[in-house]
N, C-alpha and C positions, 0 to 999 in steps of 0.2 A: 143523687137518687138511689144509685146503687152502692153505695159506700159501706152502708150497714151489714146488707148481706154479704160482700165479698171480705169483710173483716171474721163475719162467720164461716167463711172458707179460706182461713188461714192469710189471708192478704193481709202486709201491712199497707200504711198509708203512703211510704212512699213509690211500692209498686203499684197502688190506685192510681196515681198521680202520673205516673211514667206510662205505663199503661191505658190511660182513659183514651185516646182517639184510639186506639185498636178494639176496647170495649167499646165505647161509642157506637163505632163504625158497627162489629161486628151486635150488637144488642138491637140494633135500628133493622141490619136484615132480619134478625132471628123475631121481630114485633115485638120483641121486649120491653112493658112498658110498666110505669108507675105500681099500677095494679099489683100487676105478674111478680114487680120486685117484690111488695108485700106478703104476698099470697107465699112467694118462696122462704121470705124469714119465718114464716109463720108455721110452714111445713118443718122446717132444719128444728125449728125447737119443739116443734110438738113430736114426732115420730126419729129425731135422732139422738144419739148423746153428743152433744157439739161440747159440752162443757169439756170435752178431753180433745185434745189439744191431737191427738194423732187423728180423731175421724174429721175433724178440720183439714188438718194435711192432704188427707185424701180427697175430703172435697175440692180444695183448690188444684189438686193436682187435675180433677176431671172439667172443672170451669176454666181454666187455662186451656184444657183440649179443646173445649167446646171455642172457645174464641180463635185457637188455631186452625181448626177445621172450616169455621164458617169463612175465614182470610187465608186458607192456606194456597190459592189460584195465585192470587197478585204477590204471594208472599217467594212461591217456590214454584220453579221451573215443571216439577211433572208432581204426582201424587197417584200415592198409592195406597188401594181401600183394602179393608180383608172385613172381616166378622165370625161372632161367632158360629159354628163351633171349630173355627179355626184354632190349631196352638199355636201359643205365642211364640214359641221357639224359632221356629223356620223365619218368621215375621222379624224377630229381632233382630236373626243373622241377616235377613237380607236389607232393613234399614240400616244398621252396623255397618253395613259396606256399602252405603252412599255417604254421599257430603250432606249434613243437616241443613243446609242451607237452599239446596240443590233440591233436593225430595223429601216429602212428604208422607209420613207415614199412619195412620189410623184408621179403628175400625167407627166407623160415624154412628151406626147403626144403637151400638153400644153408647157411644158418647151421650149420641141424641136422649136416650133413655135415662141416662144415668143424673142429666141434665134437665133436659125440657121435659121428662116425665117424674122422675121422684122430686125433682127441687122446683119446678114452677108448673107443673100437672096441665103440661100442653101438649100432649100430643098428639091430637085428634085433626088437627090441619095437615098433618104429618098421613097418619094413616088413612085416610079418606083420599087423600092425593094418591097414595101407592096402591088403593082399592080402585083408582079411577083409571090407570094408569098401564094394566097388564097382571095386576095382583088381587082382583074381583074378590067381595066378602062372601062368605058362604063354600067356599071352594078350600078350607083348609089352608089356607097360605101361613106362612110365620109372618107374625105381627113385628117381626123383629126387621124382616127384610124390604117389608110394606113403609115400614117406617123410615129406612135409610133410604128406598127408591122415591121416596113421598117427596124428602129432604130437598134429592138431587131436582127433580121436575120442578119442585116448585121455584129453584134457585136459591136456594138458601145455601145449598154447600156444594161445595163443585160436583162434576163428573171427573170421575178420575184418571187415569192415562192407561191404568191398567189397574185391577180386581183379581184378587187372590184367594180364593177360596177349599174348604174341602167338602167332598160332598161323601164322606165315609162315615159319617154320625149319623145323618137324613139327607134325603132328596131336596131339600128346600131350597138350599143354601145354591146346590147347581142351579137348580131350575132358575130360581131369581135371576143368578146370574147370566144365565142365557139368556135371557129376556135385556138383560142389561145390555147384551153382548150384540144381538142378533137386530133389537129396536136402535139401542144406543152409540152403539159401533163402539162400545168399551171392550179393549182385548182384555181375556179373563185368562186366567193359569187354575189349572182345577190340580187340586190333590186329592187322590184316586186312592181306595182301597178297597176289600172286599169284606162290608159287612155283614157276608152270610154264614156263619159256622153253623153247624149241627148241634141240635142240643146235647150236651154232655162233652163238647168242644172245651168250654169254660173250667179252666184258666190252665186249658194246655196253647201249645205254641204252634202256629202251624210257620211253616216254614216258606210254602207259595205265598200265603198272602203276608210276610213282613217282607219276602223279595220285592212282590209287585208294589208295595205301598212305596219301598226305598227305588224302583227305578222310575215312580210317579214323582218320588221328592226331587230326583235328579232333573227331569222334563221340566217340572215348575220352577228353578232355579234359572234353567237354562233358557225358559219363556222370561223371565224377570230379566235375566244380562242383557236378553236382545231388545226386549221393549223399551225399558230404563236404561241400557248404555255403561251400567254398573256390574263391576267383574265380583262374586260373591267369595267373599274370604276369609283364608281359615282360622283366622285369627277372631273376626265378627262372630264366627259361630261358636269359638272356645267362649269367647263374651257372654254371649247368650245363654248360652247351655249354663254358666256358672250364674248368671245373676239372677237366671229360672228359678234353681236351683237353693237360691241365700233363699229368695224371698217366697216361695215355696213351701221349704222346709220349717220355715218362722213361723209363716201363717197356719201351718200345719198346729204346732204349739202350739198357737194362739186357741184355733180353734177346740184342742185339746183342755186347753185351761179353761176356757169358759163352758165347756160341756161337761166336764168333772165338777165343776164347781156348785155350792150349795150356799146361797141363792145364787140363782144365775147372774151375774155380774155386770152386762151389758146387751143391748137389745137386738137380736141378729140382724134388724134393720139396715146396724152401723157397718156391719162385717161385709154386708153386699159390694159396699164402695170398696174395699181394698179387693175382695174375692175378685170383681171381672177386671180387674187391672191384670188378671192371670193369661186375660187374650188381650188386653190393648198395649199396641207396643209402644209405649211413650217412650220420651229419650233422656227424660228425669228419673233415672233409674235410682241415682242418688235420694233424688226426692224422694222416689217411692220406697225405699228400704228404709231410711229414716223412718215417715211418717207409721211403719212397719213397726221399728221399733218402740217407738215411742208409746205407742195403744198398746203392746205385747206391755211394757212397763205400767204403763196406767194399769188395766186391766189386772195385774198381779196384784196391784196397791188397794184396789175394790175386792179382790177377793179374800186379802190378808185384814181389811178390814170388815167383813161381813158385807158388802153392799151389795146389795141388787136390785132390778128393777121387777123381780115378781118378787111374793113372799118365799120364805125357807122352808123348803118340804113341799111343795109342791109341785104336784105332779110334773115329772119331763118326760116330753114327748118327741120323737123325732118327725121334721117334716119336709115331705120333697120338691116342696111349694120353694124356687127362690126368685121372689118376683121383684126384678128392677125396675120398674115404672112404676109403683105405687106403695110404698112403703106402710101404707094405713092397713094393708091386711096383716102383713107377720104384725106389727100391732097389736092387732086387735086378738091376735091368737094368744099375746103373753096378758092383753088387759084381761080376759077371759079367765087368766088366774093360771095359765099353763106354762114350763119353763121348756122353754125349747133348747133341748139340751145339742141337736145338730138337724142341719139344713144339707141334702144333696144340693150341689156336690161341693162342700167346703174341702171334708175331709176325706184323704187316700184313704181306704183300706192298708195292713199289712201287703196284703199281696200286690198290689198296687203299687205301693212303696217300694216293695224288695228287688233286688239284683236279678235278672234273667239273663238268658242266653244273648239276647238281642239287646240287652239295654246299650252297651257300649260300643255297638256297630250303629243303634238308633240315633246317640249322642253325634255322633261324627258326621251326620247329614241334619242334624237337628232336628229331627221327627222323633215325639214321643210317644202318645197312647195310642196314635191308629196302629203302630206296631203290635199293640194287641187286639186282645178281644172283650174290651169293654164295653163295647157296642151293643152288646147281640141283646135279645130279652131273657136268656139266662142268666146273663151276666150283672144286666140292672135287678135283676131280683136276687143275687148271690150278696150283691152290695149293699141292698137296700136292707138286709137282712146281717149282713154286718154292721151297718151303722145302728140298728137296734139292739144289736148283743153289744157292741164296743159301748155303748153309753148306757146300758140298762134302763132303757126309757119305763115307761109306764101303759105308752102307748103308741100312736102313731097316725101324721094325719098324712094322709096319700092325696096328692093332689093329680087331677083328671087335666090335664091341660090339653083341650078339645080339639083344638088347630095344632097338633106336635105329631105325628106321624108315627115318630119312632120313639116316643113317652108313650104315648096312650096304650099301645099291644102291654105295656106293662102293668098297669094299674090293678089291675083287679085279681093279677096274677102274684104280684107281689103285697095284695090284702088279704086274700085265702093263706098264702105260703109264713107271711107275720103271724094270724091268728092261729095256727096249726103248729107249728114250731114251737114257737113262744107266749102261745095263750094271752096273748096283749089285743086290745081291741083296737083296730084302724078304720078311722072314717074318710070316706072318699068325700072329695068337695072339686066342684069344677070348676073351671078357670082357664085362663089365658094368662102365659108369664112376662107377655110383652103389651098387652090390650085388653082394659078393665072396662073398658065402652059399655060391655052388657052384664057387668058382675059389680060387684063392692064389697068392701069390708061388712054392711051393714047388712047386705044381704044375705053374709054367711055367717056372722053373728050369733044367731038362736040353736044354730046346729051348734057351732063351736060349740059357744056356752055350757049347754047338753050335755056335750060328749067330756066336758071337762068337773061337772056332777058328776058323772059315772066314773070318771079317772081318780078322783077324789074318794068316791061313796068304794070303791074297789081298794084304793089304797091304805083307806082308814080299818078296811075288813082284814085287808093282809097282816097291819100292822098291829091286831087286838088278837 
């Protein structure tokens, strides 16, 4: 039944084969049926480039989690969750120092999205579960953590032994977890920072908040050895900090090549799958640098031969929309005729990138951006203003994501601050980057459309 689609995610036939009672088992909890298979080949060809053999990669890499995740109880002794906006780093160092066999490591949250919302557009038993459950609709919740608490209640994927979280990006990510913590008797480990600079703080260093953030990393380290039984070491975290780092820096390029590029070469749809492997700590790290390479190769070979999936010369815009559960919107934003030249957050800024004081005291606890200050809403508007000079867009679509706490203070600050600057016109569109329940592509359609007349009718005036 399933056979077609997981050959579309890189599977051959004899790990079908070897694998079918673990898919089996693990498809029957998840209600995966007949239907849901179809409905998922039919999404992977209409809204991804599968014909390239690395966004394949990638897909098998996140269907293989999703089968691990749903059997990781009966599979492994304890299990441990984290989610975004956790970095990977800490995560990888402290799966690196268990037995694979023994623990478990993912963020399900992610998975579940990456899975049951862009490849078989199930989510909705998911999040109505987490809305029923301590995560009520209307109250701002992340759809992200409504959906991973949805998972666990309804039984589909364990309750985990321990929950790892940071709560220095937004509040959400704590709160869920206390709720996890406090209903569910799951010990949580929080990593702690101080997301409140001054404006005109950005992108100095302050020196309290990267102490306090690094004696947080120590605390949750030290909450992990005594829960899990597992002594964290320094050798796991030289690991991690380097394979960050390969695959990082690649997709850094990647990203670079296809937002230079003239027509755009490949549809940023495909890029989502390899981007959130940047917080989920699989232990195919081989895998995943491969499949890394391989679309870094494709991708050169489409651009050396003129290919792409909008027209040449067409308008490119930058947009801060990156939605993992429904791939139909970025879509619809390039069928619209627009080249989306880059998506927050694929790619670092310079400053982002470069050497500071702290970077290599950060390396040796494996904590990286909460040691800065890219948190704050100067700082998303300093960035969001670099990624429109580094790619010379045309324009810019700002996306309003309603239920995000610590996005939204920024939106309309960094649409004034674009058009003021840089005379480029940005359209706000609202949305949810985890739950399309009450939005679609079709609904945002006519504005797109619109605004991509006017990027056109403005770029043919510049160019006469």
């Amino acid at each position: 039944m399933y056979t077609e689609l997981l050959k579309l995610c890189s599977f051959d036939s004899d790990e079908i084969e070897k694998q079918r009672p673990r898919i089996d088992k693990a498809f029957k909890v998840l209600g995966i049926e007949k239907e849901d298979i179809k409905r998922g080949e039919q999404r992977l060809r209409q809204y991804l480039d599968i014909e390239l053999l690395g966004v394949r990669k990638f897909l098998g890499i996140w269907m293989r989690e999703l089968v691990n995740l749903v059997l990781a109880r009966e599979e492994h002794e304890k299990i441990v969750y984290s989610d975004f906006p956790m970095e990977l780093r800490p995560l990888m160092s402290m799966m690196l120092s268990t037995d694979e066999k023994e623990v478990y490591f993912a963020t399900p949250g992610q998975i579940i999205n990456m899975t049951m919302g862009q490849i078989f557009d199930k989510l909705t038993p998911f999040l109505v579960a987490g809305e029923e459950n301590g995560l009520p609709p209307g109250a701002a919740h992340c759809a992200l953590y409504q959906t991973r608490l949805g998972a666990m209640v309804k039984g589909v994927i364990p309750f985990p032994d321990l929950s790892v979280i940071a709560s220095y990006h937004c509040d959400q990510p704590a709160e869920a977890e206390q709720l996890l913590h406090e209903v569910y008797g799951v010990p949580v480990a929080y990593l702690d920072s101080c997301p409140d600079p001054n404006w005109g703080d950005w992108p100095k260093f302050n020196d309290y908040r990267v102490r306090y953030c690094g004696s947080q990393a120590r605390k949750l380290f030290q909450t992990f050895e005594e829960v899990i039984g597992s002594k964290m070491k320094e050798e796991a975290i030289r690991t991690a900090n380097k394979a960050n780092a390969i695959f990082r820096l690649k997709f850094q390029q990647l990203v670079e090549l296809i937002g230079h590029a003239d027509p755009q070469p490949i549809s940023q749809t495909s890029l989502v799958h390899a981007f959130f492997l940047n917080s989920m700590p699989t232990r195919d790290i081989e895998g995943k640098q491969e499949a890394l390479e391989i679309l870094c190769g494709e991708v050169e070979e489409r651009v050396n031969q003129g290919k792409g999936v909008v027209e040449k010369g067409a308008p490119g815009v930058f947009v801060t929309a990156t939605i993992s559960v429904d791939p139909g919107i970025t879509r619809m934003i390039e069928q619209a005729g627009l080249a989306i030249r880059i998506q927050i957050p694929f790619w670092l800024s310079p400053w982002v990138m470069a050497r500071h004081p702290y970077r290599e005291w950060g390396d040796m606890i494996g904590v990286g951006p909460c040691l800065d200050v890219p948190h704050s809403c100067e700082a998303h508007v300093a960035i969001n203003l670099a990624n429109c000079k580094a790619f010379n867009v045309d324009g810019a679509i700002d996306f309003y994501p309603y239920s995000c706490r610590e996005w939204v203070p920024t939106v309309m600050i960094t649409k004034r601050t674009i058009e003021r600057e840089l005379g480029i016109p940005v359209l706000v569109l609202e949305g949810d980057c985890y739950d399309t329940r009450n939005y679609s592509a079709g609904q945002l359609r006519t504005r797109v459309e619109t605004f991509a007349e006017l990027l056109r009718a403005a770029k043919a005036a510049k160019a006469a």
